[in-house]
N, C-alpha and C positions, 0 to 999 in steps of 0.2 A: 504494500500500500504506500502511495506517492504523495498523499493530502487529495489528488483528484480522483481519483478510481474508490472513493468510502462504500460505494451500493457494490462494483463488482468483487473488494475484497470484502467485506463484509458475508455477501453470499456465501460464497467458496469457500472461508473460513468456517462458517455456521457449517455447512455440508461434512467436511473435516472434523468436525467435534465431534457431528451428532454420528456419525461414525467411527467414533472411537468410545461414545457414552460420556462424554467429557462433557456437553455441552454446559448442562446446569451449573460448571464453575464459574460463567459469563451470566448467566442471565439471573444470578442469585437465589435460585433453586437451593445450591447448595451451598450455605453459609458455614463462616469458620468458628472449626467448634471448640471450646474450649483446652488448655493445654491439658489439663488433668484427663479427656477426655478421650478413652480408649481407640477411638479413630481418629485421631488428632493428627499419628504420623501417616494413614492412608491418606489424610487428605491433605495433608502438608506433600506427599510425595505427588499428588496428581494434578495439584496448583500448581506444581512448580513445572510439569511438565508443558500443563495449560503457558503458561508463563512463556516459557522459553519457545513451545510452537506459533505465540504471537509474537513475537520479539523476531523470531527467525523471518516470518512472513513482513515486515516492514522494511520501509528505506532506511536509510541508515542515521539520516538526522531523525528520524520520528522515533526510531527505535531508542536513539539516545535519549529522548523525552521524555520516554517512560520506564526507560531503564533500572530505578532506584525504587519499582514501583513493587512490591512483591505478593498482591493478591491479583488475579485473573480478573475478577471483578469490576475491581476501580480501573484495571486498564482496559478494558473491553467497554466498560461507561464512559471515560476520559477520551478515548478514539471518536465516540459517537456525538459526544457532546461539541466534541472541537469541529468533527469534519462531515456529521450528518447535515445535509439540508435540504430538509422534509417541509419545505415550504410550497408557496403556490406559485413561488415566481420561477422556481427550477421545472414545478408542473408544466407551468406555462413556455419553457423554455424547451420541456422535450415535444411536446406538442409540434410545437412550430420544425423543431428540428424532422419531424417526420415528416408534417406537411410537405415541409419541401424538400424529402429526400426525394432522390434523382439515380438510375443506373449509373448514366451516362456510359464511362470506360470499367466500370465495375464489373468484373462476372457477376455468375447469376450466385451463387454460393456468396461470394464477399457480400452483395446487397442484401441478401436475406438474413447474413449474419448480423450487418447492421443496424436492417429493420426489428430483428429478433431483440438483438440488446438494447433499444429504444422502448421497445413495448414491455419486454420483461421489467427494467426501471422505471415507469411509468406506473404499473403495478404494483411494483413495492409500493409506489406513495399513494395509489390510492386502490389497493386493494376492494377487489369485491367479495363479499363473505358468501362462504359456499352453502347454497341453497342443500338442506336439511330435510325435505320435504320426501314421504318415504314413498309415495306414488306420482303421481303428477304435482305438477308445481303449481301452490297458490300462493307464496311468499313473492313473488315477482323476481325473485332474484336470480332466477334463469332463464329470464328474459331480459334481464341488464344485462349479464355475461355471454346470452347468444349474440345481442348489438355488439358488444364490445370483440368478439372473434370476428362478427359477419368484414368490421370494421379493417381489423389486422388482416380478413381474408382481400377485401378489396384492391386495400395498398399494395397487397402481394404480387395480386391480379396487371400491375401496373409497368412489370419489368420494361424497362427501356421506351415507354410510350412517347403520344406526344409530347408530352409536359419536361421528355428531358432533355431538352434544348437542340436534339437532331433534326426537329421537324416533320419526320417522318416516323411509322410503327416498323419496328426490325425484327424478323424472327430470331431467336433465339437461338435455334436449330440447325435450320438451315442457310440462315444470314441472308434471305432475300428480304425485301421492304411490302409494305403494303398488310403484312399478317402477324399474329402470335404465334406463339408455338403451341399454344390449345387448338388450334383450327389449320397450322402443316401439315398440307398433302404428304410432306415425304417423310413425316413422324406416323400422320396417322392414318394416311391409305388415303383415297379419294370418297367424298360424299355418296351416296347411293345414287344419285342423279346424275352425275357426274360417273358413275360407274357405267351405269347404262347407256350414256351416251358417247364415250369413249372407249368404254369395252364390249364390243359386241362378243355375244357368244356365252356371254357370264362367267367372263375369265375373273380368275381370282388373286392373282401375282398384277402387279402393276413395272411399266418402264416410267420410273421417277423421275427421266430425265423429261419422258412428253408429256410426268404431269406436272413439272414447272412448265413445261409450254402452255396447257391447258390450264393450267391456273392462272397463269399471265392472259389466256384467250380472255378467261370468265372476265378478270381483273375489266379490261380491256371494254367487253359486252357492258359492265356495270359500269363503269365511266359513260360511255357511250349515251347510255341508260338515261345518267342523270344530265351529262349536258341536255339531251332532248327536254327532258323536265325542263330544264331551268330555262329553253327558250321560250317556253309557253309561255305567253302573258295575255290578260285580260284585255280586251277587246274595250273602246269607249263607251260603249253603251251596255 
């Protein structure tokens, strides 16, 4: 942890505890117990492991900061008090940062990774509480968490479109323009209409090279299409 990464190492520490049963040293669960106190030294011995596995996980100035500190506790509070900020204006900050994320030169793995850790941090700060409901749901709250996926699904939906600055829609796939890679002929076979009319006989294998020809025909028909439309105009009377 750097002072700016507090949500990512924060996580991934949590994860790290609660897989070793450690966790309750940080979140005061498990309080120091007396010295007379027959498990005094278990838990002197697994504080100080706590200890030492935050210490290890930090930069080097920050590690020195709390170096002289020797319960898990006050330094697992002390991190978060210094370098949590659970506010609205960071809410409002990742927001915006989604808004206008952009493929542009990103593969499709780097974009999603960085739409992923956008959405996941967002989430910490405003958590929706998991609908309880033991048949259908009348608490409403798995109708906030469908918006809130339908939501993450859309942006996802978005890879490389117009909105990022090429002008034009790029497959993904096959690197031709005008398409997604949800609706590529040479990912997903030709249309059934398009079957028919380019493969007589009911052949079942396709040559993907006539169906970028034939997808550029259709492309071509539907331009066509719409300029006609767009000549029409209303008559003065």
């Amino acid at each position: 942890m750097n002072g700016s990464n507090y949500g990512d190492w924060s996580r991934a520490l949590t994860l790290a505890l609660q897989s070793k049963n450690k966790f309750d040293f940080v979140d005061g669960t498990i309080t120091k117990p007396l010295e007379s106190d027959p498990l005094f030294k278990q838990w002197k011995c697994c504080n100080t492991y706590v200890v030492g596995w935050i210490n290890l996980s930090l930069s080097p100035d920050i590690s020195r900061s709390v170096m002289w500190n020797n319960l898990a506790y006050e330094i697992w509070s002390e991190l978060r008090r210094r370098y949590y900020h659970g506010d609205r204006f960071r809410i409002a900050e990742l927001k915006e940062e989604l808004y206008a994320a952009k493929q542009r030169d990103l593969s499709i793995t780097t974009y999603f990774t960085k739409l992923r850790s956008l959405w996941e941090e967002l989430e910490s700060f405003q958590p929706v509480p998991i609908c309880e409901c033991t048949s259908r749901c009348s608490c409403g709250l798995g109708v906030i968490q469908a918006y809130r996926s339908e939501g993450c699904r859309r942006k996802s939906r978005t890879y490389g479109g117009k909105g990022s600055g090429r002008g034009k829609i790029v497959c993904t796939y096959c690197g031709k323009l005008e398409h997604t890679i949800d609706v590529c002929y040479r990912k997903h076979g030709l249309p059934p209409h398009l079957k028919e009319r380019y493969n007589s006989g009911g052949a079942t294998t396709f040559n993907y090279a006539a169906t970028d020809e034939h997808a550029d025909e259709d492309s071509t028909d539907q331009k066509q299409q719409r300029s006609d439309e767009q000549c029409l105009e209303f008559t003065q009377d």
